[in-house]
C-alpha positions as CSV (number, residue, x, y, z in Angstrom):
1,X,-55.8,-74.2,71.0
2,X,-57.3,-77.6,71.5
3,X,-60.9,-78.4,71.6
4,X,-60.5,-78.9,75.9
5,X,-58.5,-75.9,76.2
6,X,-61.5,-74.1,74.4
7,X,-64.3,-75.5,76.8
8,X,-62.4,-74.6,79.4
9,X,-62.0,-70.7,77.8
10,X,-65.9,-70.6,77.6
11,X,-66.8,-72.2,81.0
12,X,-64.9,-69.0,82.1
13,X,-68.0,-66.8,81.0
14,X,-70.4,-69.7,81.2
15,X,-70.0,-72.0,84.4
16,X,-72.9,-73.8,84.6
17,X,-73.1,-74.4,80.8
18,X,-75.1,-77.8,80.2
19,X,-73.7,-78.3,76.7
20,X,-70.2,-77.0,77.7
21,X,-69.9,-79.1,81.0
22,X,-71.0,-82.0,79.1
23,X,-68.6,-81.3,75.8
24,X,-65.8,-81.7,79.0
25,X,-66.7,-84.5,80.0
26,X,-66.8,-85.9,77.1
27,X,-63.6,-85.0,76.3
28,X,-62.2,-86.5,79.8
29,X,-63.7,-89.9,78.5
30,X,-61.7,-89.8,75.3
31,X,-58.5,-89.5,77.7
32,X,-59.8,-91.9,79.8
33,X,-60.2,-89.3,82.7
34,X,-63.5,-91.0,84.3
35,X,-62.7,-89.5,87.7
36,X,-63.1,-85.9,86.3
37,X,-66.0,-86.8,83.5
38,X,-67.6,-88.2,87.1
39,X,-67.5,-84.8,88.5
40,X,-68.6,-83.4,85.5
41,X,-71.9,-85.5,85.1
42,X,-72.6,-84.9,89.2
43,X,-72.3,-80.9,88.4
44,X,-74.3,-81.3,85.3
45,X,-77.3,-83.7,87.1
46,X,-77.4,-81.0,89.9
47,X,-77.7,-78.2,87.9
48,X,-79.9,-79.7,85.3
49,X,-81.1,-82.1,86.1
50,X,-83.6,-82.6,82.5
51,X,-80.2,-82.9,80.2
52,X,-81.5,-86.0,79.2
53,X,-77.6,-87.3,77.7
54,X,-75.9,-86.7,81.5
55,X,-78.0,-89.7,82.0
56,X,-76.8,-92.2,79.3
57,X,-72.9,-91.0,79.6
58,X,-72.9,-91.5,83.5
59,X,-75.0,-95.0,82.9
60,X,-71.7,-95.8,80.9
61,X,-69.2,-94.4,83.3
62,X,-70.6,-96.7,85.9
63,X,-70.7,-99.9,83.5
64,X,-67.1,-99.2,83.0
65,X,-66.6,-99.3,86.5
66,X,-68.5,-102.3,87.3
67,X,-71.2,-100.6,89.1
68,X,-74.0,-102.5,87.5
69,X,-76.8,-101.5,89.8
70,X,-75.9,-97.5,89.9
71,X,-75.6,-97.4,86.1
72,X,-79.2,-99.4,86.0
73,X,-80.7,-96.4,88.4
74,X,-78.9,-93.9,86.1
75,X,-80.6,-95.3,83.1
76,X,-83.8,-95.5,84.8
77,X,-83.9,-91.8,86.3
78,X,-82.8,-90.6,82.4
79,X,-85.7,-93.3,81.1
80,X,-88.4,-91.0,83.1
81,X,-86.5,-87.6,82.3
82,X,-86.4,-88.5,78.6
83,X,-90.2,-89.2,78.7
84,X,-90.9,-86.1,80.5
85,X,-89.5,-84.1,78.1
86,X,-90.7,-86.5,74.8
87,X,-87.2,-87.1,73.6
88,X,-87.9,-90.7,71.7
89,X,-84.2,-90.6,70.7
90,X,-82.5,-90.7,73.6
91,X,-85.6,-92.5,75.5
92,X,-84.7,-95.7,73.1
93,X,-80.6,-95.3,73.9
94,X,-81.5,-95.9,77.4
95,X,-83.8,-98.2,77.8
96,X,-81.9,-100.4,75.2
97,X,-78.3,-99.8,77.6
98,X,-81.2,-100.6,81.0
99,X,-82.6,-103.7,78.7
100,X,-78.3,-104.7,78.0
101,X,-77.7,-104.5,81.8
102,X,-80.8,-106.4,82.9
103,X,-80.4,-109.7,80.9
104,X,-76.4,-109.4,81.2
């Protein structure tokens, strides 16, 4: 069994699963799948919405597709999240991917 085929196996028992939902869409970016990654991220901002890497990922999905102002707001919204919860780590990813957009 494949490592999708497994996610999909435990989102059976667990839905709503932040880390399972994300590993998902991760894995529909690596087929290049960013409709259903997209869907993934929404579910995953909705229903939680302090999973500071939804942020970053979607920022990225939106770059890809040209949306430079939407990924900027994503960045910013996971800039404020990520200080919320004190997470320096991913606090630096996006403000350096905000910083990359702003003085494209």
């Amino acid at each position: 069994m494949n490592r999708k085929a497994q996610l999909l196996e435990f989102l059976k028992s667990s839905p709503k699963d932040d880390f399972l939902n994300y590993a998902l869409a991760q894995e529909f970016i690596a087929e290049r799948n960013d409709a259903e990654a997209e869907k993934l991220f929404i579910q995953l901002l909705e229903w939680h919405p302090n999973y500071v890497a939804t942020y970053y990922h979607m920022g990225k999905l939106l770059e890809r597709r040209m949306e430079k102002e939407a990924a900027m707001e994503m960045y910013r919204k996971g800039i404020e999240v990520a200080r919320a919860k004190r997470e320096q780590h991913s606090l630096a990813e996006l403000q350096s991917a905000l910083l990359e957009l702003e003085y494209e």
